[in-house]
VOBA-1610 file (N, C-alpha, C; in pm, whole numbers, padded with zeros to 5 digits, always signed):
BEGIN
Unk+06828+10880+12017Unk+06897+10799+12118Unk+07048+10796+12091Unk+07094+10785+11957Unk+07228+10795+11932Unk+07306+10940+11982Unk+07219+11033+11939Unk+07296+11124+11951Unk+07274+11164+12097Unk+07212+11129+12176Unk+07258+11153+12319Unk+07301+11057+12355Unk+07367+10937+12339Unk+07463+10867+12404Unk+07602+10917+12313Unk+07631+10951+12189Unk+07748+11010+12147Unk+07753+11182+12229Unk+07648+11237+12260Unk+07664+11326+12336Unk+07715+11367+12478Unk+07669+11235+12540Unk+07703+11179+12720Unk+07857+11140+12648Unk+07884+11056+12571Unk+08053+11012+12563Unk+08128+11168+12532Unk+08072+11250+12465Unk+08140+11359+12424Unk+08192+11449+12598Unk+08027+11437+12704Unk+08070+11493+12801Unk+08196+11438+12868Unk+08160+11275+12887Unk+08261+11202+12922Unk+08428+11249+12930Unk+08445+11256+12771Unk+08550+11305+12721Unk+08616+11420+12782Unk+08563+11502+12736Unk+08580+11636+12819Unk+08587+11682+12923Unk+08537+11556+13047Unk+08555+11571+13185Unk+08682+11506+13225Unk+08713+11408+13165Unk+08816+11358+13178Unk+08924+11389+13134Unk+08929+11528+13022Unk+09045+11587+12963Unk+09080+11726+13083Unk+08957+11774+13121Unk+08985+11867+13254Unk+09013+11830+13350Unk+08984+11738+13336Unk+09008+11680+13499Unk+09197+11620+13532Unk+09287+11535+13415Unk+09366+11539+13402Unk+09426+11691+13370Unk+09410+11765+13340Unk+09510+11903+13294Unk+09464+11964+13470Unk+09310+11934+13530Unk+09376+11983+13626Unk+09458+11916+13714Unk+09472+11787+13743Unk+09585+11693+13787Unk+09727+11738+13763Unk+09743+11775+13676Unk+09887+11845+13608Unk+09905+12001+13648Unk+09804+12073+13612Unk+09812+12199+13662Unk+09879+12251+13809Unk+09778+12194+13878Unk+09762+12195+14077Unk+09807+12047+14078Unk+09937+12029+14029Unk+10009+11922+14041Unk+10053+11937+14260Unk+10087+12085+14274Unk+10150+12088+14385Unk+10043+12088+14462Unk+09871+12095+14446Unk+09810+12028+14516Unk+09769+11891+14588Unk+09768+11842+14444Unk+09728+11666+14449Unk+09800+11607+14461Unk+09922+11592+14426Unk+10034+11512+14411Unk+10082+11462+14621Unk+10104+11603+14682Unk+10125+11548+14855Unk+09989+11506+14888Unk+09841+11524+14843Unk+09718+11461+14887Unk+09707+11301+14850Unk+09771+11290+14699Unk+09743+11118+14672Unk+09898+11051+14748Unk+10016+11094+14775Unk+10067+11021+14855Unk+10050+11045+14994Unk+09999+11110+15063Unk+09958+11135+15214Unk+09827+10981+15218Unk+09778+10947+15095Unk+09680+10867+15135Unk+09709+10749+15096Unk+09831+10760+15021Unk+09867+10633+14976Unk+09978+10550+15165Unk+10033+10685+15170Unk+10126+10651+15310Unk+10017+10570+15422Unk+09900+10650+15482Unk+09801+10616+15516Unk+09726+10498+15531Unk+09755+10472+15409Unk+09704+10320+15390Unk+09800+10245+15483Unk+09877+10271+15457Unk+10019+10184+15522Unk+10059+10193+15643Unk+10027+10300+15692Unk+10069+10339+15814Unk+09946+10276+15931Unk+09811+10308+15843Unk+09706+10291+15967Unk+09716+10154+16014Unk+09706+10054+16001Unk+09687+09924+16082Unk+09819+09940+16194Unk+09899+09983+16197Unk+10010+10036+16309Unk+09933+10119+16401Unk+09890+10254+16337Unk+09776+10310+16428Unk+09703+10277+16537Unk+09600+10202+16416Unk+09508+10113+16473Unk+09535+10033+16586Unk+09628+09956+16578Unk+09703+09867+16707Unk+09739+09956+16785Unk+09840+10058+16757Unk+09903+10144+16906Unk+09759+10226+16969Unk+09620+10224+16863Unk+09524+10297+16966Unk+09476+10193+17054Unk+09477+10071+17046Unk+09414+09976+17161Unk+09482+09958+17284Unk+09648+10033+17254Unk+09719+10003+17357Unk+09766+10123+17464Unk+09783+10266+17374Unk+09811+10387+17414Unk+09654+10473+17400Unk+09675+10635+17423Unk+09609+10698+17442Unk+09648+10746+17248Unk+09505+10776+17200Unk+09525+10835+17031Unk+09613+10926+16991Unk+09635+11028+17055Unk+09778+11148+17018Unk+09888+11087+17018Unk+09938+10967+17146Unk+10063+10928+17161Unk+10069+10817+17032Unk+09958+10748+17027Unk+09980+10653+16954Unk+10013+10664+16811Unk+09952+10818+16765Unk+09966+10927+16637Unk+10145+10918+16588Unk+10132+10958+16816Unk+10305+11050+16755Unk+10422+10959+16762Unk+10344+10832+16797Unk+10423+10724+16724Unk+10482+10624+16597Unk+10334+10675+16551Unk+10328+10563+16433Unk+10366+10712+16358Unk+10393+10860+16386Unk+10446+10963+16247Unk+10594+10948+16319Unk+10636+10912+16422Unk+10798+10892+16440Unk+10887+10741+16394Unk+10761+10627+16361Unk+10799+10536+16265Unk+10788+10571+16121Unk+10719+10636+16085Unk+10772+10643+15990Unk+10846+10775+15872Unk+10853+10876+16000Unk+10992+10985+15975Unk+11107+10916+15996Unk+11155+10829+16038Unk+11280+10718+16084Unk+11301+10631+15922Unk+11183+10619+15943Unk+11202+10464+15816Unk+11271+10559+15692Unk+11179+10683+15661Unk+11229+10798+15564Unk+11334+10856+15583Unk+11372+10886+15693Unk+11551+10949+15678Unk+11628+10812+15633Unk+11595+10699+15738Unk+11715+10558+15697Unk+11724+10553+15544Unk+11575+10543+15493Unk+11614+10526+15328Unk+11694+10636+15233Unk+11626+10781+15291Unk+11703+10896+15255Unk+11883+10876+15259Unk+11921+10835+15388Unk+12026+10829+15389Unk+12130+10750+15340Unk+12055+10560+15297Unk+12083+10475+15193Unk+12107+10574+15099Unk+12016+10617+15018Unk+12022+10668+14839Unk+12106+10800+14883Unk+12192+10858+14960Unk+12239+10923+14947Unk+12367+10829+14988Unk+12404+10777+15047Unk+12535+10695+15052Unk+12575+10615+14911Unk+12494+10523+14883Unk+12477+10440+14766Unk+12543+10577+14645Unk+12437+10664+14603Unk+12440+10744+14520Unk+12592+10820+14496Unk+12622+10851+14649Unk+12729+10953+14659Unk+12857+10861+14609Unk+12859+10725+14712Unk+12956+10670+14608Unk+12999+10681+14536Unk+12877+10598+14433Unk+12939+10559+14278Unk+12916+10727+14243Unk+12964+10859+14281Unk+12968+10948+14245Unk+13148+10983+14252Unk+13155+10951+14441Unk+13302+10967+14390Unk+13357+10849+14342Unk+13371+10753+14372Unk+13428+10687+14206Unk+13433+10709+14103Unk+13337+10719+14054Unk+13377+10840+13947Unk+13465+10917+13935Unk+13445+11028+14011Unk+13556+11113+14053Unk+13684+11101+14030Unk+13698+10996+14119Unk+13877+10922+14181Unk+13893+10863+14024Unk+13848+10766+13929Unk+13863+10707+13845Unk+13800+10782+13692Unk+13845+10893+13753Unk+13828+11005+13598Unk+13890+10989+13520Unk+13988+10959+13492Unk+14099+10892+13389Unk+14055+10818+13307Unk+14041+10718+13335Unk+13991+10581+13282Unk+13849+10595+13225Unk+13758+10673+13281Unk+13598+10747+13241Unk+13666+10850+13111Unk+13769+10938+13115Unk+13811+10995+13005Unk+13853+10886+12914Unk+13934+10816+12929Unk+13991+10712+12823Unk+13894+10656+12783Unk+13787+10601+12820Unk+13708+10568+12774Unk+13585+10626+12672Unk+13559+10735+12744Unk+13536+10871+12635Unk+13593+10892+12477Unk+13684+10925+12522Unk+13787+10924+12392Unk+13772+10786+12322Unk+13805+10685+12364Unk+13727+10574+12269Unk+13611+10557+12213Unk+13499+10592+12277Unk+13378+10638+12183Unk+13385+10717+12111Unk+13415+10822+12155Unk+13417+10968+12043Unk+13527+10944+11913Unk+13634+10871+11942Unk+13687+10832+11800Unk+13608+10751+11751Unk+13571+10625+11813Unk+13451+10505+11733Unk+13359+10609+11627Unk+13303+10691+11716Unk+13201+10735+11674Unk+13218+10821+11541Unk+13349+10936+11566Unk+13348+11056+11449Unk+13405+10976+11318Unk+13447+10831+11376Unk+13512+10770+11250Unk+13413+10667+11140Unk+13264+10715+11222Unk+13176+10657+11163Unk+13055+10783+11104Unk+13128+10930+11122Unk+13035+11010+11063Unk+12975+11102+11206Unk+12969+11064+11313Unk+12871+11124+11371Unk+12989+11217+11521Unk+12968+11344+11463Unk+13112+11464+11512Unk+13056+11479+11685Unk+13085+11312+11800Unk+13066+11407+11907Unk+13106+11527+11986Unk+13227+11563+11995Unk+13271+11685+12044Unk+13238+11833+11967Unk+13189+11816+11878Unk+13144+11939+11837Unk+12943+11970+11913Unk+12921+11859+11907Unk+12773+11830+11980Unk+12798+11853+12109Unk+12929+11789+12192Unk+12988+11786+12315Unk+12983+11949+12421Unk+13062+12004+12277Unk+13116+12191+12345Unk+12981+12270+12290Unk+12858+12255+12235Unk+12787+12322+12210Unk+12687+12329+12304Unk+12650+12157+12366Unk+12558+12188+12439Unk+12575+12169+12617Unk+12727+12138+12641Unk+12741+12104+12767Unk+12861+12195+12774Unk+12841+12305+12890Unk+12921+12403+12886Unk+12936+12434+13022Unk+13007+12580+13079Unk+12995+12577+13236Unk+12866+12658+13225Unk+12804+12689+13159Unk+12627+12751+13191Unk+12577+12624+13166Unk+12587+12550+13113Unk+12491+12410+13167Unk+12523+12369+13279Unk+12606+12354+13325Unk+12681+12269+13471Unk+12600+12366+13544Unk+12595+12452+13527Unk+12573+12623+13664Unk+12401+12604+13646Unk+12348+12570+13536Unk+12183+12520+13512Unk+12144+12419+13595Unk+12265+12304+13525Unk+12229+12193+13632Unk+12204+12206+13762Unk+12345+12261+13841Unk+12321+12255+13978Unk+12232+12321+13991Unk+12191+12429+13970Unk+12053+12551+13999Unk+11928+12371+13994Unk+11928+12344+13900Unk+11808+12258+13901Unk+11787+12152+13978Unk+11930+12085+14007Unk+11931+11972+14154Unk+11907+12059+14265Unk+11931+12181+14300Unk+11905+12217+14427Unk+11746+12283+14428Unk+11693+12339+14318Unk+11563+12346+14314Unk+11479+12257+14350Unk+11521+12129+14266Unk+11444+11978+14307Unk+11435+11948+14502Unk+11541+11939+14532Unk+11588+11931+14667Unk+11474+12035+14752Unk+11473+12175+14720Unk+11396+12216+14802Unk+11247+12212+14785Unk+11211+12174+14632Unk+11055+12129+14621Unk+11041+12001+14704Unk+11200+11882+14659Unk+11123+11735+14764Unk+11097+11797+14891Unk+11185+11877+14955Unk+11144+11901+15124Unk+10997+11897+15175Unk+10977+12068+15087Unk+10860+12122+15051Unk+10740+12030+15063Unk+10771+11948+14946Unk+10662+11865+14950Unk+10643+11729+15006Unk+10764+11690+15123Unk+10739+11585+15228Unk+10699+11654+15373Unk+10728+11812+15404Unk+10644+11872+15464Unk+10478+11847+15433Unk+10423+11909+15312Unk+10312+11876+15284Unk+10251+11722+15308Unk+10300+11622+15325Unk+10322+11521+15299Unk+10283+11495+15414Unk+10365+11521+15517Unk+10328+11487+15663Unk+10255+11526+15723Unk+10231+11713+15718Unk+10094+11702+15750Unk+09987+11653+15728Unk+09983+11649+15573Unk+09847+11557+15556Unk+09817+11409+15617Unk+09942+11332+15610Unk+09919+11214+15688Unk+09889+11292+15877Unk+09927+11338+15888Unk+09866+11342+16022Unk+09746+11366+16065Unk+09673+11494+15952Unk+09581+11506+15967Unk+09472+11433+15905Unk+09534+11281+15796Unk+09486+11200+15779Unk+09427+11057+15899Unk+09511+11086+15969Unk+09527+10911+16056Unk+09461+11008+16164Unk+09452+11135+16200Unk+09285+11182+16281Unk+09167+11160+16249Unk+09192+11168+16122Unk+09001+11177+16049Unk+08991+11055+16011Unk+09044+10922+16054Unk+09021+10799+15932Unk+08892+10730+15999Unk+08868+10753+16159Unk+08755+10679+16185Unk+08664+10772+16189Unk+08720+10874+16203Unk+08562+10975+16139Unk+08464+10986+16043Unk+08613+10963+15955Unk+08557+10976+15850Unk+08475+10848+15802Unk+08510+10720+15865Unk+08416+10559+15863Unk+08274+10623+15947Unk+08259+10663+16010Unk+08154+10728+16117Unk+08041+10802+16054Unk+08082+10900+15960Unk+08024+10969+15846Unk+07964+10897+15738Unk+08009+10784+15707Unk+07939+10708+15568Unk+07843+10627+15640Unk+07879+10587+15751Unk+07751+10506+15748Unk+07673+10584+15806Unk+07644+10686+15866Unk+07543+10792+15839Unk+07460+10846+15763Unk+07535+10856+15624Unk+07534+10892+15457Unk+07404+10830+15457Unk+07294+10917+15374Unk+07208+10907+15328Unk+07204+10849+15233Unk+07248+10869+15120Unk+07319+10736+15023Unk+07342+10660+15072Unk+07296+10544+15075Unk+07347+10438+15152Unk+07450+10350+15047Unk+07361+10319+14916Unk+07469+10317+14814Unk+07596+10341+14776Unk+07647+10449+14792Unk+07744+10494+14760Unk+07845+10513+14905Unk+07782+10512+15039Unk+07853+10498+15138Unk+07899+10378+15131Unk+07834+10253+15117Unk+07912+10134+15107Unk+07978+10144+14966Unk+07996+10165+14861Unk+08079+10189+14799Unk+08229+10238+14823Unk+08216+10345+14894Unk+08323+10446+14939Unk+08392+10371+15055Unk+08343+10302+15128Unk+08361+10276+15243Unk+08420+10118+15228Unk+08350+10014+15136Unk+08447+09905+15072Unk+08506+09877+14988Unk+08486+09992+14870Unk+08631+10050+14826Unk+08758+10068+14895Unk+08736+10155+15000Unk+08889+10229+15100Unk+08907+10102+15153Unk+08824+10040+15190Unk+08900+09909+15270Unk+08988+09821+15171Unk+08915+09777+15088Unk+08966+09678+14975Unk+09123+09760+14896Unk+09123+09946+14886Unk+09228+09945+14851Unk+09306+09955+14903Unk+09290+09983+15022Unk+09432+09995+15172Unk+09476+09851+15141Unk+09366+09717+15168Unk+09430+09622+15154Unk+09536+09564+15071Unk+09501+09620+14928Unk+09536+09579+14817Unk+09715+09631+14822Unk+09690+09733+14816Unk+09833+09879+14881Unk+09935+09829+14960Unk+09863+09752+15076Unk+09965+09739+15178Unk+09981+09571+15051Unk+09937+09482+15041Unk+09991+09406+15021Unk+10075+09386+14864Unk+10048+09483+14787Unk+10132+09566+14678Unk+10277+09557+14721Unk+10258+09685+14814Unk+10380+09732+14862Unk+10499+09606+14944Unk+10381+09531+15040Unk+10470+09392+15064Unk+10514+09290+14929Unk+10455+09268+14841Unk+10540+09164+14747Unk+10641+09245+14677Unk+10605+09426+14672Unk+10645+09468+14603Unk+10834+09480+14641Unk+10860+09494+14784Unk+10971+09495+14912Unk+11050+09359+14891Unk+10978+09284+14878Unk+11035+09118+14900Unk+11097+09154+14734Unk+11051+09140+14677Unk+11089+09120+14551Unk+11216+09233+14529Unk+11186+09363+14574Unk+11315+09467+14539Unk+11421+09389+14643Unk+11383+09342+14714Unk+11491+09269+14838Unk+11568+09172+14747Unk+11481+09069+14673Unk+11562+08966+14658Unk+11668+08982+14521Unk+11634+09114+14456Unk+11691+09142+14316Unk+11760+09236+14378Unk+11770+09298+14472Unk+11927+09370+14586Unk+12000+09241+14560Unk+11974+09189+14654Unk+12064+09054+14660Unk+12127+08999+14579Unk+12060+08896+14497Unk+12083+08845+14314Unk+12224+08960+14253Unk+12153+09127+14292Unk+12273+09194+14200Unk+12383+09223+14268Unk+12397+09216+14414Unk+12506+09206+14465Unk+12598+09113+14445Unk+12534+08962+14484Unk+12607+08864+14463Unk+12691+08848+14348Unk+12599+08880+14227Unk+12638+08923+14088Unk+12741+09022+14083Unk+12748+09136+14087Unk+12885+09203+14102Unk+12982+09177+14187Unk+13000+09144+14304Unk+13070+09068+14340Unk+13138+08913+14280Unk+13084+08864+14257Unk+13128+08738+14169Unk+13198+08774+14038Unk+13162+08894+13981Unk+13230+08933+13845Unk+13339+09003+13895Unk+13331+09028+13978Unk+13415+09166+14000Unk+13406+09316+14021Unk+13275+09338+13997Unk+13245+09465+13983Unk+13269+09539+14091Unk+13308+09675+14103Unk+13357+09735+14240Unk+13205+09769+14240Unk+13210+09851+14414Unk+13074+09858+14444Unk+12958+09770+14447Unk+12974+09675+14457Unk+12893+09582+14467Unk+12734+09612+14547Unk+12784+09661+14675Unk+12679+09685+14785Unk+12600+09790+14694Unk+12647+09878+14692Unk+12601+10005+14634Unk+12467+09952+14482Unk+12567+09859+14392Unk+12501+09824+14305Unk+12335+09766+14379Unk+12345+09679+14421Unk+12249+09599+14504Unk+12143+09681+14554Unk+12204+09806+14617Unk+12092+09895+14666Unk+12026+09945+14597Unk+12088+10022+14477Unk+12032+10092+14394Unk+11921+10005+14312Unk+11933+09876+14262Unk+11886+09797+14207Unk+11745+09785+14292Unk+11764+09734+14438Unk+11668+09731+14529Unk+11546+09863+14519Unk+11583+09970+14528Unk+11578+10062+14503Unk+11445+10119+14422Unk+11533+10120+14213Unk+11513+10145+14118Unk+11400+10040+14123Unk+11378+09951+14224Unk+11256+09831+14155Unk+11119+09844+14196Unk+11102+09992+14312Unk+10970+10007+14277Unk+10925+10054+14205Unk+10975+10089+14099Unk+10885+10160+13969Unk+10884+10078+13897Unk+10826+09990+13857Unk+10813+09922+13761Unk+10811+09942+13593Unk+10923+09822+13557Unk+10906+09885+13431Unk+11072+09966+13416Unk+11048+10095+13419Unk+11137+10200+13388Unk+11277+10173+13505Unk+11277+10163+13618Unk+11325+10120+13776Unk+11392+10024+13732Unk+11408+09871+13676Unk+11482+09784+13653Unk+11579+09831+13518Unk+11540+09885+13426Unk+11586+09943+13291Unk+11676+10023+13332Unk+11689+10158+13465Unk+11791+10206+13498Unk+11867+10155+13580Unk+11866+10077+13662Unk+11923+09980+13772Unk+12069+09859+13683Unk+11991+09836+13539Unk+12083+09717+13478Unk+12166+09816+13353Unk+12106+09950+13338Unk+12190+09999+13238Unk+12319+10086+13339Unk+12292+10140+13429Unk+12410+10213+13542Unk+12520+10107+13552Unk+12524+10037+13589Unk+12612+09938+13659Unk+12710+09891+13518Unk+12610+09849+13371Unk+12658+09828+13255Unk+12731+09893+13219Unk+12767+10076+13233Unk+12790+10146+13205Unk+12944+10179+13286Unk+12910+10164+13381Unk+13043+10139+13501Unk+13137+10004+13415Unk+13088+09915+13406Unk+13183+09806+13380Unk+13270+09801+13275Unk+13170+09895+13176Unk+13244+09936+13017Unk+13350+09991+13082Unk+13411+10081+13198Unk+13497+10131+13230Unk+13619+10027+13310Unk+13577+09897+13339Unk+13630+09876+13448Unk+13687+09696+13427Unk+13605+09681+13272Unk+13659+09501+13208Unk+13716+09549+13058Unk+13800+09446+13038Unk+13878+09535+12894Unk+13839+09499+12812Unk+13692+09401+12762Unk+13662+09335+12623Unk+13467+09386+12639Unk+13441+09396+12533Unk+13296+09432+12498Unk+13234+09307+12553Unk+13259+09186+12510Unk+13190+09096+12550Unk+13173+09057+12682Unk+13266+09112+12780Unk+13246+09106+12907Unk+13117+09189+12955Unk+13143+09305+12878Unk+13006+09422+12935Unk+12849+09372+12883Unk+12866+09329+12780Unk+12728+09284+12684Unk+12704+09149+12839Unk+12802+09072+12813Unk+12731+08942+12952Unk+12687+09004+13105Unk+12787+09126+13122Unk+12724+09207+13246Unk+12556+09239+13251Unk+12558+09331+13103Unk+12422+09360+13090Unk+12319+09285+13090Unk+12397+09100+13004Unk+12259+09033+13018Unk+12221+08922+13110Unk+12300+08919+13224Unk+12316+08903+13324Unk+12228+08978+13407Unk+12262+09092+13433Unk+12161+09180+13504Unk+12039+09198+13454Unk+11985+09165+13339Unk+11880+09162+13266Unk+11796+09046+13303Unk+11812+08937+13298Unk+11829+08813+13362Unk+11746+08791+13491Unk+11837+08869+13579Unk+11802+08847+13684Unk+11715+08941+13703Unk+11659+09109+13648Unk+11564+09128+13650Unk+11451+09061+13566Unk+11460+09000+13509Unk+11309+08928+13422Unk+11283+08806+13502Unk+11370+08737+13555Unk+11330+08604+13600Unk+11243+08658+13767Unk+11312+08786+13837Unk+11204+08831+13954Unk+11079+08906+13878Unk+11105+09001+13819Unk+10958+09078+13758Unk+10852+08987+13716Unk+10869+08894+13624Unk+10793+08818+13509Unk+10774+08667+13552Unk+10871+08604+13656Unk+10844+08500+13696Unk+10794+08441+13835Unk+10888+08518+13916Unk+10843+08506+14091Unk+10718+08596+14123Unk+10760+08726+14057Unk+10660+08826+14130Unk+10516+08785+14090Unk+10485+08761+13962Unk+10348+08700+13971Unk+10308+08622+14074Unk+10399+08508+14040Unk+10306+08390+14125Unk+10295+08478+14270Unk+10364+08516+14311Unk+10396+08590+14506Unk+10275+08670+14474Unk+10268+08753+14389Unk+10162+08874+14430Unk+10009+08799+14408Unk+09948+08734+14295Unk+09834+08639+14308Unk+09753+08701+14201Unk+09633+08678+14157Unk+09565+08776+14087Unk+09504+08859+14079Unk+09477+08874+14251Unk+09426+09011+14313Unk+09523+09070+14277Unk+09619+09133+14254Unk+09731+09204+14182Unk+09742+09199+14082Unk+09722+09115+13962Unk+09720+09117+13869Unk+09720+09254+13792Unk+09796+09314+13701Unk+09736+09448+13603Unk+09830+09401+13465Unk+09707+09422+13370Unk+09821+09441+13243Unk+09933+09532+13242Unk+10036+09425+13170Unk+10171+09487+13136Unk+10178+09651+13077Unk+10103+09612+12989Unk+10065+09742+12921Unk+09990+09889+12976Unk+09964+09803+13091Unk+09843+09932+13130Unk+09911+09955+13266Unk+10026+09862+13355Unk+10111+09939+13438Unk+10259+10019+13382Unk+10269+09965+13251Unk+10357+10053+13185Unk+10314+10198+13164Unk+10200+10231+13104Unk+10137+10322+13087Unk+10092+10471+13210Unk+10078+10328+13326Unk+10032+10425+13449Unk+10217+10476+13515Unk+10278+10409+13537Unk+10406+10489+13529Unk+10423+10601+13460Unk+10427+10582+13298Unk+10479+10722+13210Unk+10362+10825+13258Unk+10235+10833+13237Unk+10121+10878+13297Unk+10141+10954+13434Unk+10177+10880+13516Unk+10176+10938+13662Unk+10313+11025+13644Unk+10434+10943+13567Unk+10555+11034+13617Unk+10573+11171+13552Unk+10476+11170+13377Unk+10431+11301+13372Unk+10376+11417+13406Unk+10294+11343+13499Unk+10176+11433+13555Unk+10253+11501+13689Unk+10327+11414+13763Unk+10366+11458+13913Unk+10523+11402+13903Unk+10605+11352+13806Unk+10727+11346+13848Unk+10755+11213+13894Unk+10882+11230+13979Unk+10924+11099+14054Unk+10841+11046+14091Unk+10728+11116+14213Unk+10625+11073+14302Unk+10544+11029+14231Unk+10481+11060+14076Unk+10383+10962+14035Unk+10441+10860+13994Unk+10554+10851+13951Unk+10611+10755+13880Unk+10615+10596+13985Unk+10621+10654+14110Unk+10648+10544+14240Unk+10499+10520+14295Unk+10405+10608+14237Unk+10253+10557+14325Unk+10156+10542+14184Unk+10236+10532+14027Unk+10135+10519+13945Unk+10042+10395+14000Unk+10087+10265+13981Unk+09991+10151+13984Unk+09936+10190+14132Unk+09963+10209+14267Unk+09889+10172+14320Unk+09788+10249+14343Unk+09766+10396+14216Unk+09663+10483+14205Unk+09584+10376+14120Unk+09659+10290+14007Unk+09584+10171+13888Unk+09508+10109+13973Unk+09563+10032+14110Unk+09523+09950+14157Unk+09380+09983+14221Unk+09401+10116+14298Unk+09258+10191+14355Unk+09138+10197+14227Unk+09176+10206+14128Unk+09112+10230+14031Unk+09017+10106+13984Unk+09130+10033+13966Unk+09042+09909+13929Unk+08979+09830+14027Unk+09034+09845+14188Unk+08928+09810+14282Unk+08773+09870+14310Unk+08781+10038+14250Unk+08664+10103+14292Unk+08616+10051+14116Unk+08607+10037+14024Unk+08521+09993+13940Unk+08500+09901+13935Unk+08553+09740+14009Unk+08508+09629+14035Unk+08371+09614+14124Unk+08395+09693+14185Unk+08273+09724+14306Unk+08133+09741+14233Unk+08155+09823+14133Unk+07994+09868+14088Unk+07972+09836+13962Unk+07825+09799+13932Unk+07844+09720+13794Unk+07824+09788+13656Unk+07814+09918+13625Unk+07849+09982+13529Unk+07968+10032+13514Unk+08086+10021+13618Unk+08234+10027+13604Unk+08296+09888+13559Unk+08242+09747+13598Unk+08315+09685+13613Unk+08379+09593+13477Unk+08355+09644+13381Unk+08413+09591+13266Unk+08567+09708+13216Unk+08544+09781+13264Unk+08700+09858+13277Unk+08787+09751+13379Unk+08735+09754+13509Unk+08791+09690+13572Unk+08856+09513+13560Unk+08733+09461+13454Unk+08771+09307+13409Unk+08862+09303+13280Unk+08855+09440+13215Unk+08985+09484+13084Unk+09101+09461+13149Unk+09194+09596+13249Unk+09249+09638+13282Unk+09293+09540+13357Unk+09242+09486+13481Unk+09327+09403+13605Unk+09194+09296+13643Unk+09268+09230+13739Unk+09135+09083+13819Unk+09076+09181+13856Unk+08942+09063+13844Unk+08827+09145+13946Unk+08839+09015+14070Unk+08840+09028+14208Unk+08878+08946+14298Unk+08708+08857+14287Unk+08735+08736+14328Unk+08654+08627+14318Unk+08528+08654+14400Unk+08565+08740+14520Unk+08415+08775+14628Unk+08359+08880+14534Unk+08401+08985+14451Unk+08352+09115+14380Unk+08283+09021+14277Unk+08269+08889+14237Unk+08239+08899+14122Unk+08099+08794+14159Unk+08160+08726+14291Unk+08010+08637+14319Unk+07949+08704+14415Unk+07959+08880+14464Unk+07823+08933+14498Unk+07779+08970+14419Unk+07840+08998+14297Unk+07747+09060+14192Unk+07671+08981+14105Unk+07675+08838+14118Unk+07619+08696+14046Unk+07468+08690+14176Unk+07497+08722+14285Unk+07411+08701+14385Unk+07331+08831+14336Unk+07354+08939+14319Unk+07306+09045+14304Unk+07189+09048+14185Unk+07287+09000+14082Unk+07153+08969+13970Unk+07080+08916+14034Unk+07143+08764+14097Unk+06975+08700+14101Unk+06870+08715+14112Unk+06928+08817+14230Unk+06793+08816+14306Unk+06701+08988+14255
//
């Protein structure tokens, strides 16, 4: 008996080590399939409404022209925002050099030779690498928001079909599984994504007001980016409060001004992450710290930016479909809540 249950864990193992390498592999498969369904989620109750009112194609080629709109507007934010504090930079190269030069003396006068590290590894064949690699990126994102859209389209065709098909399913088991799973995680998704909005909204705000009140140029810009950087959790606030820190070292003349910048902006991300956003999101949202930290580095390895922005709410699908069934659901009571109806059908379930 032992050695076939250490044998079943051994399969275990091993399915789950192929199964991730192929996740990574045919990254350019899965990666536009799990956000086409993550969009989906979001998009259909729009659907759904414009089919009670229009004919299904129009109502399609409405709810994919809301949200090709919503995607250029934001596209075109993070490229305004971005481009900015790019030329500023630019214009205020001087002062970014002077400041340079003050580290690099701090530094070689403490042992550690940056300009020799400086001319070895940043050269005009790195610059000529770089750009080769931002414009590579650029034409994979296209690439793969093409992919992206078709699949949502040819997603939000098949979604009541595909409801049509399970309860058909001979399994009857596992059709209701599948079938109040997808419901429960669309739900979960869309309302993710809503606390998740409010909250990047109100820490826009907070950091605007904040650079503005100090002084900081760019203010707006700051705010956005902040807004921004805050759906990734975790990693998203960490770059949002170190950018701006980094600007100010250039732009206030005492250390202690920049250290209060930083913990200032620090601040005001911990008091939204760790204090508001709980209570707002509830414990149907709930996930360990640790284990949405994890699904970030996890996802952004596996697929990049795009996992990095849909790790949890792949966590979240996860721990909704093992709440459901009761040889999953102690992963699911580790990891995140199990919601209060999942746990008293399954109290009803023993009983009887």
């Amino acid at each position: 008996m032992t050695s076939a249950k250490t044998s079943q864990a051994a399969q275990v193992i091993v399915a789950l080590v192929l199964f991730v390498a192929a996740l990574s592999i045919a990254s350019s498969v899965f990666a536009p399939v799990a956000f086409a369904l993550f969009i989906i989620a979001l998009v259909w109750p729009l659907q759904k409404a414009l089919q009670g009112l229009l004919p299904r194609l129009l109502a399609l080629a409405l709810s994919l022209s809301v949200m090709v709109v919503a995607f250029f507007a934001f596209g075109s934010l993070i490229v305004w925002a971005f481009g900015r504090v790019g030329r500023w930079i630019v214009s205020d190269a001087a002062r970014f050099q002077a400041f340079y030069e003050q580290i690099t003396l701090w530094l070689e006068g403490h042992g550690i030779a940056v300009a020799a590290l400086w001319s070895e590894n940043f050269s005009s064949a790195w610059v000529l690498r770089a750009v080769q690699t931002v414009s590579g990126r650029l034409n994979s994102t296209m690439s793969f928001w093409l992919v992206v859209l078709v699949y949502v389209l040819l997603g939000l065709l098949e979604v009541e079909d595909f409801g049509r098909r399970l309860k058909v399913m001979r399994n009857r088991d596992m059709a209701e599984l599948i079938l109040r799973g997808s419901i429960a995680t669309a739900a979960k998704i869309r309302r993710y994504m809503l606390v998740r909005t409010a909250m990047s909204v109100i820490t826009g705000l907070l950091v605007w007001v904040f650079a503005r009140t100090v002084g900081l140029p760019l203010a707006e810009e700051w705010g956005f980016i902040a807004f921004l950087l805050n759906y990734v959790p975790f990693m998203g606030p960490l770059v949002a409060t170190v950018f701006p820190t980094l600007f100010a070292m250039t732009q206030f003349g005492s250390w202690q001004a920049v250290i209060a910048v930083f913990a200032c902006l620090n601040l005001i991300q911990f008091i939204v992450g760790s204090y508001i956003e709980p209570r707002v999101a509830g414990s149907a949202l709930s996930i360990s710290p640790p284990i949405v930290l994890f699904s970030v580095f996890f996802w952004s390895y596996l697929w990049g930016v795009f996992g990095a922005f849909i790790g949890v709410p792949i966590t979240i699908a996860l721990i909704t479909f093992c709440a459901l069934h009761p040889s999953s659901r102690w992963l699911a009571e580790m990891i995140g809540a199990v919601p209060k109806e999942t746990s008293a059908t399954a109290g009803s379930g023993a009983a009887a």
